[in-house]
C-alpha positions in Angstrom: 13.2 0.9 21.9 12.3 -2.4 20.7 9.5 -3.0 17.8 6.5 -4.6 19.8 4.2 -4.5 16.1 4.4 -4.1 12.2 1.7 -2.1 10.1 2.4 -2.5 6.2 1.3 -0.9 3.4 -0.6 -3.4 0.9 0.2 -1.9 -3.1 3.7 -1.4 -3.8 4.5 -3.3 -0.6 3.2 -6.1 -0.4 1.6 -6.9 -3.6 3.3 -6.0 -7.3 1.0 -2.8 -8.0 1.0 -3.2 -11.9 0.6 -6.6 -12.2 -2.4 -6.5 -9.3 -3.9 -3.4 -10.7 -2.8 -3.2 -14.6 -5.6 -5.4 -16.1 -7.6 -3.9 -13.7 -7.7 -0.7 -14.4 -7.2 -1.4 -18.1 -10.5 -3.0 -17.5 -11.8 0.1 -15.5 -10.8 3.0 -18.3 -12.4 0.4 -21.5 -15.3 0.5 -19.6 -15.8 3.9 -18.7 -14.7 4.9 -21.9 -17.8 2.6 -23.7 -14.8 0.7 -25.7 -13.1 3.9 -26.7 -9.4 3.4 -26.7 -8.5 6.6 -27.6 -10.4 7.7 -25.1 -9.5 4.8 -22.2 -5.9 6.4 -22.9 -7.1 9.9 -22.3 -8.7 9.2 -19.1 -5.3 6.8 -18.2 -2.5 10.1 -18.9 -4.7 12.0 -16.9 -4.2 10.0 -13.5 -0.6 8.6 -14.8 -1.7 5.6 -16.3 0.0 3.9 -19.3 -3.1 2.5 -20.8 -1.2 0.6 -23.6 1.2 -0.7 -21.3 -1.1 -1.1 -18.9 0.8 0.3 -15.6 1.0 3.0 -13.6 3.8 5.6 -14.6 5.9 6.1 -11.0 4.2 10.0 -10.5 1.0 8.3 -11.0 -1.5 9.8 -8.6 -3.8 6.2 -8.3 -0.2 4.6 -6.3 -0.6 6.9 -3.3 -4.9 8.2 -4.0 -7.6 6.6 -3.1 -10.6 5.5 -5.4 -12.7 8.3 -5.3 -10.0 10.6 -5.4 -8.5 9.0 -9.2 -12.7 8.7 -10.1 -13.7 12.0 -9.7 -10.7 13.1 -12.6 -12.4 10.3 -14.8 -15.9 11.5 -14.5 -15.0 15.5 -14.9 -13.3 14.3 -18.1 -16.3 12.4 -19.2 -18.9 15.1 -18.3 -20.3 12.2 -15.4 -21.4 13.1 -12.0 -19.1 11.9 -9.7 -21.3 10.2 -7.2 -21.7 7.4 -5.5 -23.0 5.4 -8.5 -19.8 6.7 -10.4 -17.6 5.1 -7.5 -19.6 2.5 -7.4 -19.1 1.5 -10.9 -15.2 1.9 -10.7 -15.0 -0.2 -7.2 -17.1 -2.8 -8.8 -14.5 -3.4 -11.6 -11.4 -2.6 -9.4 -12.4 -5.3 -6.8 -13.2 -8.2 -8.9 -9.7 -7.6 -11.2 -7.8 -7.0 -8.2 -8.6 -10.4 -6.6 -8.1 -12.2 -9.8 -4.8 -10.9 -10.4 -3.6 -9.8 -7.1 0.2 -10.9 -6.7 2.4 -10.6 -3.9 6.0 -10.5 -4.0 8.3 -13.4 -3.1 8.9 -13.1 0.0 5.8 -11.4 1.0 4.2 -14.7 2.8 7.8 -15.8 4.1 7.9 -12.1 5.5 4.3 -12.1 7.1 4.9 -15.2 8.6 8.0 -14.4 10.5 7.4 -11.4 11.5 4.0 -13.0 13.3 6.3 -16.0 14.4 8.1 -13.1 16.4 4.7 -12.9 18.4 4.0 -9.0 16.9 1.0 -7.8 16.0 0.3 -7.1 12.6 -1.7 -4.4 10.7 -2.2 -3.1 7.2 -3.0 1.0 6.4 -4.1 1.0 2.9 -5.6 3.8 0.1 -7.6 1.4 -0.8 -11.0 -0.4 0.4 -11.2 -2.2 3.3 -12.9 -5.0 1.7 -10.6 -4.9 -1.3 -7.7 -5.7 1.3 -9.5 -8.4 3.0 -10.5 -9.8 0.1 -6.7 -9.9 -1.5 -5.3 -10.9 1.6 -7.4 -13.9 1.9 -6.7 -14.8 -1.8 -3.1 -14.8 -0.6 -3.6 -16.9 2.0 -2.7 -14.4 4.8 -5.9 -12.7 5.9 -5.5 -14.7 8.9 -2.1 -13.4 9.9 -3.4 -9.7 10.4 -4.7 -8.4 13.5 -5.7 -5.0 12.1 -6.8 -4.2 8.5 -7.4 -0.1 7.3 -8.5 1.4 4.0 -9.6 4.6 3.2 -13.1 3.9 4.3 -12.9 2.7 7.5 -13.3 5.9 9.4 -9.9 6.9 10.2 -8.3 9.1 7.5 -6.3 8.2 4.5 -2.1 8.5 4.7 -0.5 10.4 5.2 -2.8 11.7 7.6 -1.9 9.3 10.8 -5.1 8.4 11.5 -5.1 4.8 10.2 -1.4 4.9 11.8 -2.7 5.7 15.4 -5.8 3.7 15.0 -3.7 0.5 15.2 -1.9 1.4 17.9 -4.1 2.2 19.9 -5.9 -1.1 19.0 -2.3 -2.7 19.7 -2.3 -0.8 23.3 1.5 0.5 22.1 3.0 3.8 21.7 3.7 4.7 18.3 7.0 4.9 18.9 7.2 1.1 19.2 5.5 0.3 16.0 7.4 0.1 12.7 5.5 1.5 9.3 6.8 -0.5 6.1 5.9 1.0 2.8 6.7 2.1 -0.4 6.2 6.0 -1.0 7.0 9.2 0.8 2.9 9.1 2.0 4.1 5.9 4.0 6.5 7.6 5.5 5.3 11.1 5.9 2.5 8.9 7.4 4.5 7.2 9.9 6.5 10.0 10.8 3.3 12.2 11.5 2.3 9.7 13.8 5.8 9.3 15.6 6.5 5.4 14.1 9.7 3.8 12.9 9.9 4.4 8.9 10.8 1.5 7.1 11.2 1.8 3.5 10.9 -0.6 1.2 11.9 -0.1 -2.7 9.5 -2.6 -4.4 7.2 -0.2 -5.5 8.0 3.1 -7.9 10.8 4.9 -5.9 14.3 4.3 -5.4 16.7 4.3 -2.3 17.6 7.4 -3.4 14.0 9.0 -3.4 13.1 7.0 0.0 16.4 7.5 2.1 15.9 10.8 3.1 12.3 10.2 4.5 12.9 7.1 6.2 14.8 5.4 9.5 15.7 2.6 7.4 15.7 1.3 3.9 15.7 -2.1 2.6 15.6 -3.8 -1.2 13.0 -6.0 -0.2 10.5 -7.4 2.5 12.9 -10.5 3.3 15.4 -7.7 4.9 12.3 -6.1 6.7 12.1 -9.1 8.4 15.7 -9.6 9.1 16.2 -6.0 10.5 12.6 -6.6 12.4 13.8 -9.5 14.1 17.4 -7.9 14.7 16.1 -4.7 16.2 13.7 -6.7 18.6 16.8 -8.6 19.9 19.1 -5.3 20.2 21.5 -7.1 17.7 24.3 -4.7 17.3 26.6 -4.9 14.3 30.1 -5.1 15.5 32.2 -2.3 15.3 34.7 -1.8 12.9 38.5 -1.0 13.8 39.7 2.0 12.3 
């Protein structure tokens, strides 16, 4: 069955998650922790962040959690309640780094664009905020490319739940079946495959073709050979068979 739409993940996917989110969260833990390093980097190993090297270690929780979820570890550890104000407080600082230093890859625009110059619709299921994607997307200068945007708050679920998943197909009027999901880690896939999608790995984020292979349809190096298979899949091009 032919792809008829695309729905990507945004961190690890489309935009270069340490170099988006390092300063960011660097920023976060200094000011949770009042200027405490020692204790910035205590809250940091206890969600997987390298606090001196400011990045995410690959079993970090924060690549595949949402906000609260990281948060409420932060504020236990400080003795905080974690509320809304909490959140609040973390979002605040997450946001306003993230759109400074947001950073797609390469080919993420050349990608985005062909893939829309293919006529499918395109979506984006994030962890994340809403707002924070829209926000990032625009800064990148393809807010306008995307016909359906998803974060955790938006009222349909967080991956790998399919919620977000199904929510843009139905918007799309497609069966899952015909949709591809593109992302970086196994709750991209486990999310596309509990909604019945096409898994397409991609291995610009923290796992390997080794790690992703197993748990998706297809796996590519990077977002240019998304496109590529994308645009060879909706034209039933067939690789020619090889004599033996």
């Amino acid at each position: 069955m032919a792809i008829r739409a695309v729905l990507f993940d945004r961190d690890g996917t489309l935009t270069d998650l340490d170099k988006t989110w390092g300063e960011a969260l660097t920023q976060v833990l200094y000011n949770l922790a009042d200027g405490d390093h020692q204790l910035a980097a205590e809250l940091g190993d206890l969600t997987g962040f390298d606090y001196a090297e400011r990045r995410c270690r690959p079993d970090s929780m924060i690549i595949v959690s949402s906000p609260p979820q990281y948060a409420a570890i932060w504020a236990e550890h400080l003795g905080a309640p974690a509320d809304e104000v909490f959140f609040a407080r973390v979002e605040d600082i997450m946001q306003e780094e993230g759109i400074r230093s947001v950073t797609p890859f390469p080919d993420t625009v050349s990608c985005l664009q062909a893939i829309a110059d293919m006529g499918l619709p395109i979506g984006l299921a994030t962890n994340g905020t809403e707002e924070s994607a829209r926000l990032q997307l625009e800064k990148i200068g393809v807010l306008h490319l995307f016909d359906f945007i998803a974060g955790y708050d938006s009222g349909h679920g967080r991956k790998p739940a399919p919620g977000q998943l199904l929510a843009f197909a139905k918007q799309c009027g497609f069966a899952p079946e015909e949709i591809a999901m593109v992302g970086d880690s196994l709750h991209d896939m486990h999310a596309a495959h509990n909604a019945g999608m096409l898994r397409i790995a991609v291995t610009t984020g923290a796992l390997s073709r080794d790690e992703l292979v197993g748990d998706s349809d297809h796996c590519t190096e990077t977002l240019s050979e998304v496109a590529g298979y994308i645009q060879a899949v909706r034209l039933d091009i067939q690789s020619p068979a090889i004599a033996v």
